[in-house]
mmCIF file as gemmi writes it, N, C-alpha and C atoms, coordinates in Angstrom:
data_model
loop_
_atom_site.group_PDB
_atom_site.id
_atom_site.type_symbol
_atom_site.label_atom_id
_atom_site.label_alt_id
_atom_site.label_comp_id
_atom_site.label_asym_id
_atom_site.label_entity_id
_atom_site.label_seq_id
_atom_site.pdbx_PDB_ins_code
_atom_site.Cartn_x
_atom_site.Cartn_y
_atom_site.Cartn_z
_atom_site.occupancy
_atom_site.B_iso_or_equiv
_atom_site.pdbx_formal_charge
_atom_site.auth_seq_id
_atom_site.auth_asym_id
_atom_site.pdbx_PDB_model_num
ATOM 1 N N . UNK Axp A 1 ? 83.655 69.716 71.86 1 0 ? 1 A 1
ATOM 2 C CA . UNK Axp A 1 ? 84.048 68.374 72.219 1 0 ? 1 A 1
ATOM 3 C C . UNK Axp A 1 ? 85.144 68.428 73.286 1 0 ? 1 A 1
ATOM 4 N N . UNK Axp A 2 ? 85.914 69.494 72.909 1 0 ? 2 A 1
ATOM 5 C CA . UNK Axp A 2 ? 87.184 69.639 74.343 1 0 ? 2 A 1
ATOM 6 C C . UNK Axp A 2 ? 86.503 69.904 75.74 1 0 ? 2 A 1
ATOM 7 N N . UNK Axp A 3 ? 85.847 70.794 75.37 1 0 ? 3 A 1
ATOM 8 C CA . UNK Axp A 3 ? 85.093 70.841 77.026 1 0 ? 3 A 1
ATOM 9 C C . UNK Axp A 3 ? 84.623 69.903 77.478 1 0 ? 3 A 1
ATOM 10 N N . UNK Axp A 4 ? 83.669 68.992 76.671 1 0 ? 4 A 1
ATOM 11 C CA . UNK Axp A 4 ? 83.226 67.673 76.96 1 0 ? 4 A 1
ATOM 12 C C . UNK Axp A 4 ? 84.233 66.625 78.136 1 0 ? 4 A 1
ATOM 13 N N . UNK Axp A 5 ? 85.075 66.572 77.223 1 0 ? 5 A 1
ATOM 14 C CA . UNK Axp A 5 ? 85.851 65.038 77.369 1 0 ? 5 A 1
ATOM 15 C C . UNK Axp A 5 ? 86.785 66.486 78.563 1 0 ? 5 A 1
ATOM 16 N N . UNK Axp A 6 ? 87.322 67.515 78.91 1 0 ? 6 A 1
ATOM 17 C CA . UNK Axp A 6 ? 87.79 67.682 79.972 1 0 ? 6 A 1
ATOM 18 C C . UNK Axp A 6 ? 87.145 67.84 81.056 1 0 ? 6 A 1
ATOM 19 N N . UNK Axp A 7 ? 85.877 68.313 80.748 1 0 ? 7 A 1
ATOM 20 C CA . UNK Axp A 7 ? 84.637 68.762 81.829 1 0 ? 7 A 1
ATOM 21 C C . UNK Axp A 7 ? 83.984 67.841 82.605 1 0 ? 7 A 1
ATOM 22 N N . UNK Axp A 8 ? 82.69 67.423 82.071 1 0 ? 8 A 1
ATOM 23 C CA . UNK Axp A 8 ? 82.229 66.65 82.62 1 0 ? 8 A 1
ATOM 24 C C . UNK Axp A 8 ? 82.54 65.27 82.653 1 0 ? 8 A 1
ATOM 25 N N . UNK Axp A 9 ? 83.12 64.874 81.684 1 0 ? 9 A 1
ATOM 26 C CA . UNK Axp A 9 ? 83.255 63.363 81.493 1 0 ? 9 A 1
ATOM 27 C C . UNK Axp A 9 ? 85.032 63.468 82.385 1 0 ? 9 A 1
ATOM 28 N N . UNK Axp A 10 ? 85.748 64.586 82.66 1 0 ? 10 A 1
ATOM 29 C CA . UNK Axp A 10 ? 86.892 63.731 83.144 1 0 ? 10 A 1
ATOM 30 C C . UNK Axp A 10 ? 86.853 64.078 85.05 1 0 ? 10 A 1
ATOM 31 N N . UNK Axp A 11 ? 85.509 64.421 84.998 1 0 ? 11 A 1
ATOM 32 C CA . UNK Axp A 11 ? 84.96 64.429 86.806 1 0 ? 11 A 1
ATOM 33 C C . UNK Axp A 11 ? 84.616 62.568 87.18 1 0 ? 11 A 1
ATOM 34 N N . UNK Axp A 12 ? 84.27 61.68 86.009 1 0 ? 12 A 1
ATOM 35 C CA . UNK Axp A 12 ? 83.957 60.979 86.302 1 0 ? 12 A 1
ATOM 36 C C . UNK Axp A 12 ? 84.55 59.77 86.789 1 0 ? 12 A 1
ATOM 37 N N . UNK Axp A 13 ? 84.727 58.984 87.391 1 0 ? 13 A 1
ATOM 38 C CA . UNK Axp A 13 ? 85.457 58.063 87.675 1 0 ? 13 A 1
ATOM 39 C C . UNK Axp A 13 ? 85.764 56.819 87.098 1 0 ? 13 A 1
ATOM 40 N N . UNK Axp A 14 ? 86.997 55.641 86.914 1 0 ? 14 A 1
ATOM 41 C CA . UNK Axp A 14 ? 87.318 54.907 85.93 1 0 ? 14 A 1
ATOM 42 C C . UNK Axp A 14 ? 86.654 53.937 85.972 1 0 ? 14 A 1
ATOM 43 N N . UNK Axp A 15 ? 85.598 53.736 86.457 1 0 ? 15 A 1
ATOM 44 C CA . UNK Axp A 15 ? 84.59 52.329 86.911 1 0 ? 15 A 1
ATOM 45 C C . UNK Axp A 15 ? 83.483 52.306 85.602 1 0 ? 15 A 1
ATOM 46 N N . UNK Axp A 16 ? 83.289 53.704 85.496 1 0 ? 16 A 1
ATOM 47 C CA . UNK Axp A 16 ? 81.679 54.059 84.834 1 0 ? 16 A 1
ATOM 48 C C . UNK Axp A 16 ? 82.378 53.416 83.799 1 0 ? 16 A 1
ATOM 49 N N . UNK Axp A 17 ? 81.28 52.451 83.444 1 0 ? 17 A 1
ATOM 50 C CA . UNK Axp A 17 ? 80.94 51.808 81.675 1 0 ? 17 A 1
ATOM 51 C C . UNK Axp A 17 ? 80.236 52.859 80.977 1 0 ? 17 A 1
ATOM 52 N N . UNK Axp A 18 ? 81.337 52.544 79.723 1 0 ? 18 A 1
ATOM 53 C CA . UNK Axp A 18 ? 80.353 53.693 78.828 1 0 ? 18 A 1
ATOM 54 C C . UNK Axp A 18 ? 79.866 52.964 77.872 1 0 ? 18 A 1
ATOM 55 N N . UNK Axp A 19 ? 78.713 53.348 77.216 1 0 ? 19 A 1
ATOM 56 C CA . UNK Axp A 19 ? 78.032 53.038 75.924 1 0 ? 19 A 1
ATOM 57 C C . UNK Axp A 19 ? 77.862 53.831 74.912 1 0 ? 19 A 1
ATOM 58 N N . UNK Axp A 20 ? 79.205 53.767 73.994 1 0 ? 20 A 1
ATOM 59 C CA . UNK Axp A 20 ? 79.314 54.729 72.757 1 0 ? 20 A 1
ATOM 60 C C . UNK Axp A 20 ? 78.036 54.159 71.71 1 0 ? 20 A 1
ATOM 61 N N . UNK Axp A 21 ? 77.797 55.096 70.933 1 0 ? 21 A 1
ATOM 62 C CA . UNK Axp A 21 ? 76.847 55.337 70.043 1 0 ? 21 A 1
ATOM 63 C C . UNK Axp A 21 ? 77.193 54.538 68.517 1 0 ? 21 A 1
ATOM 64 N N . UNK Axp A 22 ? 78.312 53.785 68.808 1 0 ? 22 A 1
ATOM 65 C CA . UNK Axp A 22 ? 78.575 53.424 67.84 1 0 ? 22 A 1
ATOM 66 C C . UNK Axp A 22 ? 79.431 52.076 68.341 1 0 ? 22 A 1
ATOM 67 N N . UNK Axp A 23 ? 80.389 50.935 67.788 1 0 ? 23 A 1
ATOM 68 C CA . UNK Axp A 23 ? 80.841 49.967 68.049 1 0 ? 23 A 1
ATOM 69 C C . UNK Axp A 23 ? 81.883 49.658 67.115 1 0 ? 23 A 1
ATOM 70 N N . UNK Axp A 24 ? 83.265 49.969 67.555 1 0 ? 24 A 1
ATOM 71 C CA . UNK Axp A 24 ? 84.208 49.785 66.691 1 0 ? 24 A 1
ATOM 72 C C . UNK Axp A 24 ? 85.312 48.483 66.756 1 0 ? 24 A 1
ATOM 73 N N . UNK Axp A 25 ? 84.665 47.879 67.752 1 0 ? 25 A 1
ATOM 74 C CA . UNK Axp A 25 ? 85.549 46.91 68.716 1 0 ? 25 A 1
ATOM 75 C C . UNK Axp A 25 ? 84.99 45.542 69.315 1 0 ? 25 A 1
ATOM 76 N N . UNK Axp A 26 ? 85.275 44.899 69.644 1 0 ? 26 A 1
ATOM 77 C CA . UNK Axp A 26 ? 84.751 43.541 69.882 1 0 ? 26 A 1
ATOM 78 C C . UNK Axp A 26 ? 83.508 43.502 70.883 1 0 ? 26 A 1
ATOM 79 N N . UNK Axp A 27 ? 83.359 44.331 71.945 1 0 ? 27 A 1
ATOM 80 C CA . UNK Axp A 27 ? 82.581 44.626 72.833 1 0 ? 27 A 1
ATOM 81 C C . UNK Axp A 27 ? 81.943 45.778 72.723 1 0 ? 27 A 1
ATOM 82 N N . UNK Axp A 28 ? 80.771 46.574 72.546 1 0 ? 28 A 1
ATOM 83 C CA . UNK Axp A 28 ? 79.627 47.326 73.079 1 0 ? 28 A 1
ATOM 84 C C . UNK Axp A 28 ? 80.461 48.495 73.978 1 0 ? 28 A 1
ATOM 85 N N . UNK Axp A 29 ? 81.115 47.71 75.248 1 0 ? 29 A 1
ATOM 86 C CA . UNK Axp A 29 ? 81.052 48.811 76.143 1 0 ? 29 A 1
ATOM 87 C C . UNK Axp A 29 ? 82.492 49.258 76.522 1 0 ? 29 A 1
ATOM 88 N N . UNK Axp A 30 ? 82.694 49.623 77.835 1 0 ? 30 A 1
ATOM 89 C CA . UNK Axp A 30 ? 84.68 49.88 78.088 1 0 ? 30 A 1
ATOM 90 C C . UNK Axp A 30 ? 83.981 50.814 79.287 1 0 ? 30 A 1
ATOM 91 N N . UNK Axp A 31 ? 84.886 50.294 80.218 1 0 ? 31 A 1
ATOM 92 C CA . UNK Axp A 31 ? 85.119 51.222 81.505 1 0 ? 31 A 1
ATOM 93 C C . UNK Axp A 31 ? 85.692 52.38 81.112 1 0 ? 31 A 1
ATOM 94 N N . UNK Axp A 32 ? 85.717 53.274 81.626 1 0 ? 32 A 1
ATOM 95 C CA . UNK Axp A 32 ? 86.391 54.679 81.481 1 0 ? 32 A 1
ATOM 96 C C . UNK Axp A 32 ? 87.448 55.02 81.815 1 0 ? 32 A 1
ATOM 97 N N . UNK Axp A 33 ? 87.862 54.067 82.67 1 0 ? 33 A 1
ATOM 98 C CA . UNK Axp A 33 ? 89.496 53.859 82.772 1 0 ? 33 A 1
ATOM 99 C C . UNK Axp A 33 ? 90.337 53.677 81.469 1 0 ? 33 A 1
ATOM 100 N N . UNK Axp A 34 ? 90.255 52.67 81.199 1 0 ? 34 A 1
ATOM 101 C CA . UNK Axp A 34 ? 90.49 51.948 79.939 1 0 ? 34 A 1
ATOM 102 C C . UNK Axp A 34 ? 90.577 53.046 78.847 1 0 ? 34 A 1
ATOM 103 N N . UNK Axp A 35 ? 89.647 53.85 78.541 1 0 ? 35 A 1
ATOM 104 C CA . UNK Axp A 35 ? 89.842 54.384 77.543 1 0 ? 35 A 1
ATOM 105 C C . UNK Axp A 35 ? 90.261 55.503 77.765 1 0 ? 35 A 1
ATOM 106 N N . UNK Axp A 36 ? 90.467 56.356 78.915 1 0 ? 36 A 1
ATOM 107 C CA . UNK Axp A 36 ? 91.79 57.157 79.715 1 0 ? 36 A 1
ATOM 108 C C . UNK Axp A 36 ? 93.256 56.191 78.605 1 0 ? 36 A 1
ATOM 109 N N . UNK Axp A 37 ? 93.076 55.68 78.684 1 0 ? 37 A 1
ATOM 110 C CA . UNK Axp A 37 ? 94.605 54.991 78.872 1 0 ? 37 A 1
ATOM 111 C C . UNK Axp A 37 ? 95.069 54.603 77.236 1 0 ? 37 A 1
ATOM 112 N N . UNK Axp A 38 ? 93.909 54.198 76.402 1 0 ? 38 A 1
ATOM 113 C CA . UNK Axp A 38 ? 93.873 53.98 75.019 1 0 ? 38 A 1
ATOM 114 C C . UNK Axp A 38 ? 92.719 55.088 74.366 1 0 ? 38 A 1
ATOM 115 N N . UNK Axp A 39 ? 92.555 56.131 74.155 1 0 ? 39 A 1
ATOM 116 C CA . UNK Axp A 39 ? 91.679 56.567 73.999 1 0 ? 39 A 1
ATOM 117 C C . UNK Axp A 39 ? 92.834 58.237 73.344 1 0 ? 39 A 1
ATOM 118 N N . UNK Axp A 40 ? 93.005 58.68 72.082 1 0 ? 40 A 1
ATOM 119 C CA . UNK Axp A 40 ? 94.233 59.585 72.444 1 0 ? 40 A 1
ATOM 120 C C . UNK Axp A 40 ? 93.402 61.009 72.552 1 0 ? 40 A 1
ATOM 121 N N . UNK Axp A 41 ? 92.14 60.952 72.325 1 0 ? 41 A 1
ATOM 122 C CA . UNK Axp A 41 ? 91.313 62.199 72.433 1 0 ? 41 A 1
ATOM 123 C C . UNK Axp A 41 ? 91.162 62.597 74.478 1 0 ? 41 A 1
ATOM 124 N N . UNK Axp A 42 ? 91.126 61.405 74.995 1 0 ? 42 A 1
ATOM 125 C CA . UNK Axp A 42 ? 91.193 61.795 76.463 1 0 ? 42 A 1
ATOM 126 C C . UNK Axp A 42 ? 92.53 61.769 76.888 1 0 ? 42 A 1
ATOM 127 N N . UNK Axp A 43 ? 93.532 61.566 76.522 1 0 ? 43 A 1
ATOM 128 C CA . UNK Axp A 43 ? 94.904 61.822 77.145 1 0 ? 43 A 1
ATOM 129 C C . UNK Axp A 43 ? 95.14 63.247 76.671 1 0 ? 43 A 1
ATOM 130 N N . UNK Axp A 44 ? 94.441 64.345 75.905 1 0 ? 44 A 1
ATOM 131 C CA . UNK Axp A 44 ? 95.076 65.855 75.478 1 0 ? 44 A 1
ATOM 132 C C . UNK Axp A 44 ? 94.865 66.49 76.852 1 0 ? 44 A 1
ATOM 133 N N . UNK Axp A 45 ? 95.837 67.269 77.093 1 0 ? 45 A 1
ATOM 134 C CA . UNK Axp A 45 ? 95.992 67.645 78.715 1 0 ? 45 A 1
ATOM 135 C C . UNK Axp A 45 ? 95.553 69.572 78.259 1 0 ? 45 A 1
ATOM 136 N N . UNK Axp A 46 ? 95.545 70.183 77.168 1 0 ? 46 A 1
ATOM 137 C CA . UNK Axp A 46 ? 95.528 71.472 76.803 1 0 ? 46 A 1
ATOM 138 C C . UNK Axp A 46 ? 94.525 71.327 75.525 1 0 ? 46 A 1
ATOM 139 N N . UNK Axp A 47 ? 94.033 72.511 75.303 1 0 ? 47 A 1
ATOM 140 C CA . UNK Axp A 47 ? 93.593 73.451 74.545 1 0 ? 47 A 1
ATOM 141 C C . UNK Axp A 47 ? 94.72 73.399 73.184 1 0 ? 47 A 1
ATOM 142 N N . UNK Axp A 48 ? 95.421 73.913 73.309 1 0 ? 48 A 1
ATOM 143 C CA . UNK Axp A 48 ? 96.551 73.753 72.467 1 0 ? 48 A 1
ATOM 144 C C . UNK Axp A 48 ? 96.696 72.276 71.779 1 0 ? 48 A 1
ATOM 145 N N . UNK Axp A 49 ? 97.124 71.298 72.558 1 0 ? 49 A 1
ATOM 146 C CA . UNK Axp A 49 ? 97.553 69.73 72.151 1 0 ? 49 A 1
ATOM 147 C C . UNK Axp A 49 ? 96.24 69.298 71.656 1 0 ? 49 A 1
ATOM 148 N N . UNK Axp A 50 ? 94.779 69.739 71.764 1 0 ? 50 A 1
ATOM 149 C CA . UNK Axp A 50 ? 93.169 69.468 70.888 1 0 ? 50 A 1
ATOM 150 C C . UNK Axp A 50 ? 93.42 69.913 70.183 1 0 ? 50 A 1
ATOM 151 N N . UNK Axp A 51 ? 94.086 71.209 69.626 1 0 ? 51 A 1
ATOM 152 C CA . UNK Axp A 51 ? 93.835 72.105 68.502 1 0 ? 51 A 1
ATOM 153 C C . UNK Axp A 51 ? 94.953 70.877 67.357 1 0 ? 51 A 1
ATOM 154 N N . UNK Axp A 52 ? 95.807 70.945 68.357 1 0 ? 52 A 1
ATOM 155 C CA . UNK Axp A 52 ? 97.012 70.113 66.977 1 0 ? 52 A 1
ATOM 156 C C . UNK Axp A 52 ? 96.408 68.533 66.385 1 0 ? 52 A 1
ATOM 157 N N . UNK Axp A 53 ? 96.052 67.76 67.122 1 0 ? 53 A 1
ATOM 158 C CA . UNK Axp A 53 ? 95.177 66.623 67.292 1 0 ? 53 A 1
ATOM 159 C C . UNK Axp A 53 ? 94.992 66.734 66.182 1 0 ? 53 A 1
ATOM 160 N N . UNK Axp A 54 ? 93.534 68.127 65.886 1 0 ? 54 A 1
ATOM 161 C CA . UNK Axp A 54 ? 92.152 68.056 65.232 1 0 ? 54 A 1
ATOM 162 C C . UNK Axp A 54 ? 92.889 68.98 63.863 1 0 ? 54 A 1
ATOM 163 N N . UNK Axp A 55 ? 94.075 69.092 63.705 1 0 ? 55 A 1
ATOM 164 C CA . UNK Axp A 55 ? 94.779 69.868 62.564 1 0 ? 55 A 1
ATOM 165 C C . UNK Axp A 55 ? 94.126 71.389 62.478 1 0 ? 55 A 1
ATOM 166 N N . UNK Axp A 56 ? 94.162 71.949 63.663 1 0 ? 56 A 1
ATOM 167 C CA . UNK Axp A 56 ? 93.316 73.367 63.419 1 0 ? 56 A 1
ATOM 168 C C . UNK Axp A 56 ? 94.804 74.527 64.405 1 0 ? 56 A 1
């Protein structure tokens, strides 16, 4: 999942709407900006700060 969210998904730019697989929130979708910004799994800048996150 770390490679994910640093890899490919943080090449992408803050415009792209995403459509999670699931709906926890009033709306379906969210720019990718947005969840840069509220999102605390995409603000981990290390390897290290994922590991503490995920209690490992």
């Amino acid at each position: 999942m770390y490679e994910s969210l640093t890899g490919p998904l943080a090449a992408l730019s803050d415009d792209v709407v995403l459509y999670p697989g699931h709906n926890y929130g009033p709306t379906p979708t969210s720019p990718l900006g947005t969840q840069r910004k509220t999102n605390r799994y995409l603000r981990i800048r290390s390897r290290d700060d994922w590991r503490r996150l995920m209690g490992r």
